[in-house]
C-alpha positions as CSV (number, residue, x, y, z in Angstrom):
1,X,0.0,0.0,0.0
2,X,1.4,3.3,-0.9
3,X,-0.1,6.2,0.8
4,X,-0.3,9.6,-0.8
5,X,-0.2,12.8,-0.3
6,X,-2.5,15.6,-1.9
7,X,-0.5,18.8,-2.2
8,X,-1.9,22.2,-2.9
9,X,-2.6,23.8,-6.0
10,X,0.8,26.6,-4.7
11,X,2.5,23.6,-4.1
12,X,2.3,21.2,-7.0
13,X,1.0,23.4,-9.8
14,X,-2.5,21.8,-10.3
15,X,-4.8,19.2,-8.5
16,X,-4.4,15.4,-9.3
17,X,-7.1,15.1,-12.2
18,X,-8.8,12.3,-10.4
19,X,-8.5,10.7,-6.9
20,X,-7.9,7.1,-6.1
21,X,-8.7,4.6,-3.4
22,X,-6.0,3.2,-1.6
23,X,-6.5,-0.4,-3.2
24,X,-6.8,1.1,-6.6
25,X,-10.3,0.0,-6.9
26,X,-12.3,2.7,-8.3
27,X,-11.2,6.6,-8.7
28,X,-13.6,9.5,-8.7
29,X,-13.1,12.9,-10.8
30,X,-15.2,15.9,-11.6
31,X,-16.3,15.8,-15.2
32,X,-17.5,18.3,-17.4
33,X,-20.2,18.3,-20.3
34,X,-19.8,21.7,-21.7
35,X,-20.6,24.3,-19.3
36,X,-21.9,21.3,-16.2
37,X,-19.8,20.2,-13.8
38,X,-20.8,16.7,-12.5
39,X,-19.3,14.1,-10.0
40,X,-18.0,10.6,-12.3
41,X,-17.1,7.3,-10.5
42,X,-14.2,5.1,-12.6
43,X,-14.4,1.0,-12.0
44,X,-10.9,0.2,-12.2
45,X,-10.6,-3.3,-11.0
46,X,-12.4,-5.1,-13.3
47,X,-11.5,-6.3,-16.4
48,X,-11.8,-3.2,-18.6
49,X,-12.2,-0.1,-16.7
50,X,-15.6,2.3,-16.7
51,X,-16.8,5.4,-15.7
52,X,-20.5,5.9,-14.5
53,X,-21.8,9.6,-14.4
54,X,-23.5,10.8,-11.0
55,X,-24.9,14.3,-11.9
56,X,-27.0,16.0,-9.2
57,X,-29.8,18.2,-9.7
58,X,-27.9,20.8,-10.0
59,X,-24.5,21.4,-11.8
60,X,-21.6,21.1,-9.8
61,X,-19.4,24.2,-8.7
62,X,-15.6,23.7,-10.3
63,X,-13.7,23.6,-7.0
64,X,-16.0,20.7,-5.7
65,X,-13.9,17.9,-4.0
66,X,-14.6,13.9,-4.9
67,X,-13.6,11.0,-3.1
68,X,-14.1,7.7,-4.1
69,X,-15.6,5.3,-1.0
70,X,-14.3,1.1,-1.3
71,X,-17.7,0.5,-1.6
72,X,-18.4,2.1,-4.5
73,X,-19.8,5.1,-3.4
74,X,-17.9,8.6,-4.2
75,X,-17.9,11.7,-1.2
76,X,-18.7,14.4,-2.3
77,X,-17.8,17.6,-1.0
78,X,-19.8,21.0,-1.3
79,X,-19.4,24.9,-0.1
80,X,-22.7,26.4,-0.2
81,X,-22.7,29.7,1.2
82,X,-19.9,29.0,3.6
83,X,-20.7,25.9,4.6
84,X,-19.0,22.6,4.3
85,X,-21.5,20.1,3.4
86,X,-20.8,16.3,2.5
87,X,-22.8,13.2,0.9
88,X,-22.3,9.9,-0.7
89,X,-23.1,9.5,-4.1
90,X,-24.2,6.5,-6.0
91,X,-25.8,5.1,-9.0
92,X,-29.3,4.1,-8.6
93,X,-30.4,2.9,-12.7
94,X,-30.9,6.0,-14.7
95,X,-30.3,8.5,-11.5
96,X,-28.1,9.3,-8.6
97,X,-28.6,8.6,-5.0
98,X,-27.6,10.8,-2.4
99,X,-27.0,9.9,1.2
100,X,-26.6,13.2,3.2
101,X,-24.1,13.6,5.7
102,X,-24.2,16.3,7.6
103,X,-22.3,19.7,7.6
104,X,-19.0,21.5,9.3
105,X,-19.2,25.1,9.6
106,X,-16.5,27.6,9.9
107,X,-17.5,30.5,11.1
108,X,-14.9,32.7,10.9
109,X,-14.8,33.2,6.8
110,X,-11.1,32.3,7.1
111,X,-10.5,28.8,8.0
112,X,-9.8,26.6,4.6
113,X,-11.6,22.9,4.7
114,X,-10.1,20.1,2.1
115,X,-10.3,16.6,1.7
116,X,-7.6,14.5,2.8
117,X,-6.2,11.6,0.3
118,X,-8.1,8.1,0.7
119,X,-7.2,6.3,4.3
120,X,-6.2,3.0,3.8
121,X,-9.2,0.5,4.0
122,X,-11.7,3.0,2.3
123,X,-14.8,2.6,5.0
124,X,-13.6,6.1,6.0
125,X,-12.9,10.1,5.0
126,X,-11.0,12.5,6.5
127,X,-11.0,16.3,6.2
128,X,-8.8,19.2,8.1
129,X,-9.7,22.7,8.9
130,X,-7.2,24.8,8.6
131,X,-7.4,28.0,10.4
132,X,-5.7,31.2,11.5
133,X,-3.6,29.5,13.9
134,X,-4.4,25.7,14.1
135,X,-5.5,22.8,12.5
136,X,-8.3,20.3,12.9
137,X,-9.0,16.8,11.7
138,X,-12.3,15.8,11.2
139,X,-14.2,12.6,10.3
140,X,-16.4,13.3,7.6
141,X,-17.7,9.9,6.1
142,X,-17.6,6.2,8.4
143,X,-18.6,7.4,11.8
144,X,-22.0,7.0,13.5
145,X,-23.7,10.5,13.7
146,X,-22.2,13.0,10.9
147,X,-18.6,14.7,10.4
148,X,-16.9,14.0,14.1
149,X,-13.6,16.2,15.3
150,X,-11.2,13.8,15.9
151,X,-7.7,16.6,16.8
152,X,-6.7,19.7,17.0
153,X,-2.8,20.4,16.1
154,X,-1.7,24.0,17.0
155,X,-0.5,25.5,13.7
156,X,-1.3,25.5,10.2
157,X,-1.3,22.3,7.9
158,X,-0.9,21.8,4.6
159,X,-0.3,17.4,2.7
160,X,-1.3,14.7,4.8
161,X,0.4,11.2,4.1
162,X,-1.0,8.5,6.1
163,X,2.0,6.0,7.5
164,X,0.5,2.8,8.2
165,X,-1.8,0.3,6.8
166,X,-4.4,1.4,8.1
167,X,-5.8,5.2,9.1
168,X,-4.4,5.6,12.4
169,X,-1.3,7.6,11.9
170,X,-1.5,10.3,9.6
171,X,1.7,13.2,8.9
172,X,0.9,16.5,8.4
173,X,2.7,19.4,7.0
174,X,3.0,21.7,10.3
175,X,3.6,25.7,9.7
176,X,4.5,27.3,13.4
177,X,6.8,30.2,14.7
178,X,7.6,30.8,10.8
179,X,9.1,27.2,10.1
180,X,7.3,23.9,8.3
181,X,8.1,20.9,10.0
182,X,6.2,17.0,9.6
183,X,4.0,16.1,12.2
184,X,2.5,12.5,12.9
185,X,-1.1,12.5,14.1
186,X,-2.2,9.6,16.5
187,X,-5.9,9.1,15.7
188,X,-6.5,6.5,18.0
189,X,-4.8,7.9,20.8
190,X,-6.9,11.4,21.3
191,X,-5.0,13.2,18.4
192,X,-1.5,12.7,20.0
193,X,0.9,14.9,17.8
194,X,4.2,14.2,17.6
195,X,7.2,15.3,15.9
196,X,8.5,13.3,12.4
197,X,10.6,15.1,10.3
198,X,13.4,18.1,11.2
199,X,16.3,17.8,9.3
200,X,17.9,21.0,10.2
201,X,16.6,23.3,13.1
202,X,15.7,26.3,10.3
203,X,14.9,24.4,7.2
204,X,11.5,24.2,5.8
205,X,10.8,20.3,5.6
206,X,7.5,18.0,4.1
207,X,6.4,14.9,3.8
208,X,4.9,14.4,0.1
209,X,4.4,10.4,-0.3
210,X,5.3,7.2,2.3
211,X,5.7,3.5,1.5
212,X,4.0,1.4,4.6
213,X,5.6,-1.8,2.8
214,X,9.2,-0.5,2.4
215,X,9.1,2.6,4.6
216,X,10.3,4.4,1.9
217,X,9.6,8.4,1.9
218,X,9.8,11.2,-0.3
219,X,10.8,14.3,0.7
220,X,10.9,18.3,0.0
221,X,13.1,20.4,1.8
222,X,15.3,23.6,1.8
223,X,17.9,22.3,4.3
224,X,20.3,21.5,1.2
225,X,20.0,24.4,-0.7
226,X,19.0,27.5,1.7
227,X,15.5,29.4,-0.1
228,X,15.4,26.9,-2.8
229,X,13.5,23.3,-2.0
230,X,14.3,20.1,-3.1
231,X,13.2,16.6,-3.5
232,X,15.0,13.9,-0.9
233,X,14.1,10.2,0.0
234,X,14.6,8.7,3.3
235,X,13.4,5.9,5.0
236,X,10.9,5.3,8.2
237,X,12.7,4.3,11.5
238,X,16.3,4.2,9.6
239,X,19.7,5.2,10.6
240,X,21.0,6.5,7.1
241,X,21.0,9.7,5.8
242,X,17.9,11.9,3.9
243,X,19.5,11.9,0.4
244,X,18.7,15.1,-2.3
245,X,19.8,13.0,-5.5
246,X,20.7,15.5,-8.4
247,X,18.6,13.6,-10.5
248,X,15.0,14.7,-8.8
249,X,16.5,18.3,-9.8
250,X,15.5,19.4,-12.9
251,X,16.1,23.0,-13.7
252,X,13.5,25.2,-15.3
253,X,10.7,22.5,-14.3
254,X,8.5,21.2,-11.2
255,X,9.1,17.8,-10.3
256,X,6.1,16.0,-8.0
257,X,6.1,12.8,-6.8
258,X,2.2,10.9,-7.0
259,X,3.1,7.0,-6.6
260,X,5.3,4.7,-5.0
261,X,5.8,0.9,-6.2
262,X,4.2,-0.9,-3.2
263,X,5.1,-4.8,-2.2
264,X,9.1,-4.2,-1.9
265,X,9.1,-5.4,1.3
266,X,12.4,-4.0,3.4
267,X,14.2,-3.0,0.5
268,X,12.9,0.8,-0.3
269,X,16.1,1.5,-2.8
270,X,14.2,-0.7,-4.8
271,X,10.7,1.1,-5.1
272,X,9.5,2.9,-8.5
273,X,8.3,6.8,-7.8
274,X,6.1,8.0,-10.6
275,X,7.0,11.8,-11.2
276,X,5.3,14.4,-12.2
277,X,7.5,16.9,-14.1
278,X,6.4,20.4,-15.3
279,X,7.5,23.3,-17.6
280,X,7.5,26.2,-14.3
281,X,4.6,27.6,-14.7
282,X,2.4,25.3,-16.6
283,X,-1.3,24.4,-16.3
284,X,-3.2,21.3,-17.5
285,X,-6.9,21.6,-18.7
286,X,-9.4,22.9,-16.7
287,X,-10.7,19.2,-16.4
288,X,-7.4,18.1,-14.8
289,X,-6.0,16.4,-18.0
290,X,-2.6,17.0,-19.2
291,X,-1.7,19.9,-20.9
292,X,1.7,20.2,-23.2
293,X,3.6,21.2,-20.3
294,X,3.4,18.0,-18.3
295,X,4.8,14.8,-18.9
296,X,5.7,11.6,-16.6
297,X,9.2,10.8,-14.8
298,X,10.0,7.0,-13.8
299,X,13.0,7.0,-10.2
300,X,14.3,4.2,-8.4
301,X,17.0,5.4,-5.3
302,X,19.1,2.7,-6.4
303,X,19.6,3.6,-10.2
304,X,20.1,7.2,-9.5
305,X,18.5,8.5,-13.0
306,X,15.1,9.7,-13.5
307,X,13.6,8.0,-16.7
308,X,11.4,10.5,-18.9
309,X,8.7,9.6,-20.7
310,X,5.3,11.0,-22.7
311,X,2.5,10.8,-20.9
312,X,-0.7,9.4,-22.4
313,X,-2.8,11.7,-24.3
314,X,-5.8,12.7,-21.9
315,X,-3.9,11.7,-18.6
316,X,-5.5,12.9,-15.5
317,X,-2.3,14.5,-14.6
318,X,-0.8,13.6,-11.2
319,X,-2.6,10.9,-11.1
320,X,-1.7,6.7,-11.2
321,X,-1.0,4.0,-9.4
322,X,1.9,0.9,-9.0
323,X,0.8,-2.7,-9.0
324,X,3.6,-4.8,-6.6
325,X,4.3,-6.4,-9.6
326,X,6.3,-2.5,-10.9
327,X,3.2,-1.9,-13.8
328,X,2.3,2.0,-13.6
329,X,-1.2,2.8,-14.1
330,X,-2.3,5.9,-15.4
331,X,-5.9,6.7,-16.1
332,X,-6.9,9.0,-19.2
333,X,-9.9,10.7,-21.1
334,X,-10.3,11.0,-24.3
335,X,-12.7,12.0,-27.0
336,X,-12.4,8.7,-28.5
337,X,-12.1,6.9,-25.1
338,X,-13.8,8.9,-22.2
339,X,-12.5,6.5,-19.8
340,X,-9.5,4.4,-20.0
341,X,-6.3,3.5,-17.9
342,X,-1.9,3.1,-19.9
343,X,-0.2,0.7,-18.3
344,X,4.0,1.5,-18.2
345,X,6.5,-1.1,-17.2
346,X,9.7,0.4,-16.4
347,X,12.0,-2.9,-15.5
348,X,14.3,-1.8,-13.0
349,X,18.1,-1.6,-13.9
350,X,20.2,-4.4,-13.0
351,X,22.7,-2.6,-10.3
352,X,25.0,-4.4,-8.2
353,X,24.2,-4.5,-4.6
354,X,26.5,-2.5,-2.7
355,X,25.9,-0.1,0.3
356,X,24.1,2.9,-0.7
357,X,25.9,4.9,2.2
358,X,29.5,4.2,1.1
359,X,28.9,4.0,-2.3
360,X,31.2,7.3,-4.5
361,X,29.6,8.6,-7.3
362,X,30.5,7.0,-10.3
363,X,31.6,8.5,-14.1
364,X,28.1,9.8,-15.9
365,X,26.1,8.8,-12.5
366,X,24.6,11.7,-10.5
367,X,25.9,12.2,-7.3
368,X,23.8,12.6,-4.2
369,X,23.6,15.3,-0.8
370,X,24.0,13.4,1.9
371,X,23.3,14.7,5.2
372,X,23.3,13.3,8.8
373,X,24.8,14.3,12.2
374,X,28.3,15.5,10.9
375,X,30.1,18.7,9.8
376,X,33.4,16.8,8.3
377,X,33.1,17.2,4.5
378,X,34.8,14.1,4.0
379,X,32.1,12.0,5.9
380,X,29.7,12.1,2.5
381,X,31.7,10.4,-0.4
382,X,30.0,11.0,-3.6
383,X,28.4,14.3,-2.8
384,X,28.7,17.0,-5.5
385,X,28.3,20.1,-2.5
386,X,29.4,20.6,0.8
387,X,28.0,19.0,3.8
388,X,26.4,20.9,6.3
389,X,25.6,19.9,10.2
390,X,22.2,19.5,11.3
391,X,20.8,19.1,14.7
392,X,18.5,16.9,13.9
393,X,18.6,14.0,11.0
394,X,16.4,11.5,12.6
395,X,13.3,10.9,10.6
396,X,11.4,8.5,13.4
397,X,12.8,6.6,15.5
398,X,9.3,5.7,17.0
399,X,9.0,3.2,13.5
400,X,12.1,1.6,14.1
401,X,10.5,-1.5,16.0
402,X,8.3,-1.9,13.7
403,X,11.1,-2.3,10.9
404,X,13.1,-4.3,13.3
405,X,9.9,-6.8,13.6
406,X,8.8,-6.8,9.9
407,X,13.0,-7.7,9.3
408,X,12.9,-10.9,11.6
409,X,9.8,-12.0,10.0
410,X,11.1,-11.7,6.8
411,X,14.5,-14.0,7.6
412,X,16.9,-13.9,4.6
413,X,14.4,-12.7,1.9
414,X,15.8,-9.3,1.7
415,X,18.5,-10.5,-0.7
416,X,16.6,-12.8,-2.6
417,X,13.6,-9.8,-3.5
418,X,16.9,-7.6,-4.5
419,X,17.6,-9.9,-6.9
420,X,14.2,-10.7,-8.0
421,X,14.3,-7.1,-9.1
422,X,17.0,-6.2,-10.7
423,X,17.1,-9.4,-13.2
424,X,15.2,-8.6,-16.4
């Protein structure tokens, strides 16, 4: 299970064309039909996907969130007046049925309610208020009597990744006393916040996408280059270092992260990252497809090169999913095919296995920034800048038993899925 994070429309350019469940069962976009806006629910797991159309009686407002639900059913989020107002949706023969479910208000004009990216399992959908000077999470679709405030985390928040396999933890983007650090939210401890990710005491550091099955995380941060952010990788409850390959930097463009390869059990190095890459500056169509601007980026850690390829025609840009067999999913609309789903498989490279700590940087291979608790220069072979001492480099040290665990149980095999891999 890969767990994903939404960004904002500042942050990476344009909203993902459609949303996915976490099992990659259906996906849920807002269509249009000339002028109409209306909600459309995509059947992916079957053997040919399809869309089904769930118009309202009434047109749909542009900015209107969807959701899909494992069941079937898509959330559906509307701003009437100033409120925040939610429903299920679902296909009832030629119509649309509507389960209402109830309302959040935020009555101070300034407080900014989204949707938060599918929780693992589906039976449940999360939302966060962000206001002048905190944040609250709220149940909007599973619980027992209507939207439910679950925490309040001092600050404002932006992403939301959730960690686990199952919606308990969740990380959120934390802005407080001018700095944006990662957060981990304890749902089922009473909202519990606790600290994730600080990789220097002044940089500005997120959480964009986690790997439960690999712990595998992708990073954006300033602590490398000082007013300019860039993309890293690290790994849940590990001792290396966060790395900031060269390779994620791409001059002139924006490079976002929508999909990690689930499945690689214990060897994250090893995990394909779909990229989003963008000319600066560049929109897709209104309806969330793909303008020229966009195209799609294939990374692995461990071959330290990002693979560039065209995007299908009509892609729902920012948008796909991995299979744990390392096929890329990317769903599309058309003219000629309103609903359909490219399938890319980008074999992984066969590299040697070696340490990816010690390892220099090699003739026509980009070097990464390493950085961990050290000020020596000479303690990060292969980097192509100067190291610089943090105070912190810990990601979270609270997920280290549960790597420790997941390793005994998996005896020997880490070897044996490295090579898997890597042979074509």
């Amino acid at each position: 299970m890969t767990a994903c994070a939404i960004e904002s429309a500042a942050e990476n350019g344009t909203r993902a064309g459609c949303v996915i469940t976490a099992d990659g069962s259906y996906a849920a976009r807002l269509a249009s039909r000339g002028d109409s806006w209306f909600p459309e629910r995509w059947t992916l797991d079957g053997p040919e996907p399809y869309a089904v159309p769930l118009p309202g009686k009434e047109p749909e407002e542009p900015g209107t969130e969807v959701q899909p639900m494992a069941d079937g059913r898509v959330l559906i989020h509307r701003v009437p007046e100033g409120r925040h107002t939610f429903a299920l949706l679902y296909p009832t023969g030629p119509g649309t049925g509507e389960v209402p479910l109830g309302a959040v208000e935020c009555r101070d004009g300034t407080t900014e309610l989204r949707l938060l990216p599918p929780a693992p399992g589906g039976l449940r959908a999360y939302a966060v208020a962000v206001g002048r000077s905190s944040t609250t999470v709220w149940l909007v679709a599973g619980g027992a009597f209507g939207p439910e405030r679950l925490a309040t985390v001092p600050g404002r928040c932006s992403g939301g990744v959730w960690l686990s396999g199952d919606d308990r933890l969740l990380a959120l983007d934390r802005e407080l006393d001018g700095r944006t650090k990662t957060v981990v939210v304890d749902l089922g401890c009473d909202g519990e916040v606790s600290p994730l990710l600080q990789i220097a005491e002044t940089s500005n550091d997120r959480l964009l996408l986690a790997d439960a099955d690999s712990g595998l995380l992708l990073i954006r941060s300033d602590a490398p280059s000082p007013g300019r952010e860039r993309l890293g990788w690290g790994v849940l409850g590990s001792t290396l270092p966060v790395r900031f390959p060269d390779s994620l930097r791409m001059a002139e463009h924006v490079v976002s992260p929508f999909a990690i390869q689930p499945g690689q059990m214990l060897t994250p190095e090893w995990c394909g990252v779909a990229l989003r890459i963008a000319v600066a500056g560049a929109d897709g169509d209104g309806d969330g497809r793909a303008g020229g601007g966009s195209w799609l980026g294939v990374w692995r850690p461990v071959e330290r090169r990002v693979r560039q390829l065209a995007a299908p025609v009509g892609w729902l840009v920012g948008s796909g999913l991995w299979t744990r067999d390392g096929v890329l999913r990317l769903p599309y609309s058309t003219g000629a095919l309103p609903c359909g789903v490219s399938r890319v498989v980008v074999p992984a490279e066969v590299v040697d296995e070696v340490s990816l700590v010690s390892r220099p940087a090699e003739a026509g291979i980009a070097a990464e920034v390493e950085y961990a608790e050290s000020s020596d220069p000479s303690d990060f072979p292969g980097s192509s800048e100067p190291a610089v001492s943090f105070t912190v480099r810990r990601l979270s040290s609270a997920f280290a038993g549960r790597r420790l665990a997941q390793a005994a149980r998996a005896g020997g095999s880490r070897r044996a899925g490295a090579e898997e891999v890597t042979v074509e």
